[in-house]
N, C-alpha and C positions, 0 to 999 in steps of 0.2 A: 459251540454255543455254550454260553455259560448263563446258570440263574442266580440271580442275584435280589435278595430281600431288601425294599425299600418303602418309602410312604411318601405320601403326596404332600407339600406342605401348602396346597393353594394355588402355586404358580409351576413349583417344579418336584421332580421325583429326587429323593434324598435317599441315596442308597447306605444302609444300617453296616456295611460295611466298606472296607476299603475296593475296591476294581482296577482292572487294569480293560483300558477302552481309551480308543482315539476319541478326539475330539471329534464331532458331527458325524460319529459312528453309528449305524443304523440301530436299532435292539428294538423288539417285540415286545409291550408292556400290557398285563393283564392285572387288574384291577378286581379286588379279593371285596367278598362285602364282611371285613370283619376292619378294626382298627388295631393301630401298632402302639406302643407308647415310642414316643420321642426325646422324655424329659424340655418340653418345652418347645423343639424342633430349632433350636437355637444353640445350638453346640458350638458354634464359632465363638458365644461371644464369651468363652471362657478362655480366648487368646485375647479378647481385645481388653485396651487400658490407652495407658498415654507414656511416655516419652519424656524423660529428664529433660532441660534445656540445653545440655550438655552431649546426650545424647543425642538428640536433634539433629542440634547442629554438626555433630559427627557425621551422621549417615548421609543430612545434606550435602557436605563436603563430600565425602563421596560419590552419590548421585550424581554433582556437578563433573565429576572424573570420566565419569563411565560414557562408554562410546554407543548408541542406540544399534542396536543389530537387526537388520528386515527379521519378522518372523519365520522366516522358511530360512531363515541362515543360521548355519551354526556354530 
């Protein structure tokens, strides 16, 4: 069993660091009455932005390549 520090953002628990855990993996969550800081609880959106037209159309091209794989296959 492993613990691991996270915080609630409302709908889901956002763990403060990285885990290693399956998908639909069972875990035991106990709920602290103190708060965390999260810097906003929005840490994704410091990856998000947009995409050259050039780029775009690159990965598109790609995408259009690539062969759909069932999820259980690998």
């Amino acid at each position: 069993m492993t613990a691991v520090k996270a915080y609630y953002d409302g709908k889901v628990f956002i763990p403060l660091t990285p885990i290693k855990a399956a998908r639909n993996q069972a875990a035991i969550v106990t709920v602290l009455d103190e708060t965390t800081e999260t810097n906003g609880s929005r840490d994704y959106l410091q990856f998000a932005g947009s995409l050259s037209d050039e780029d775009y159309r690159e990965i598109t091209a790609i995408l259009v390549t690539t062969e759909k794989v069932d999820e259980n296959e690998w």
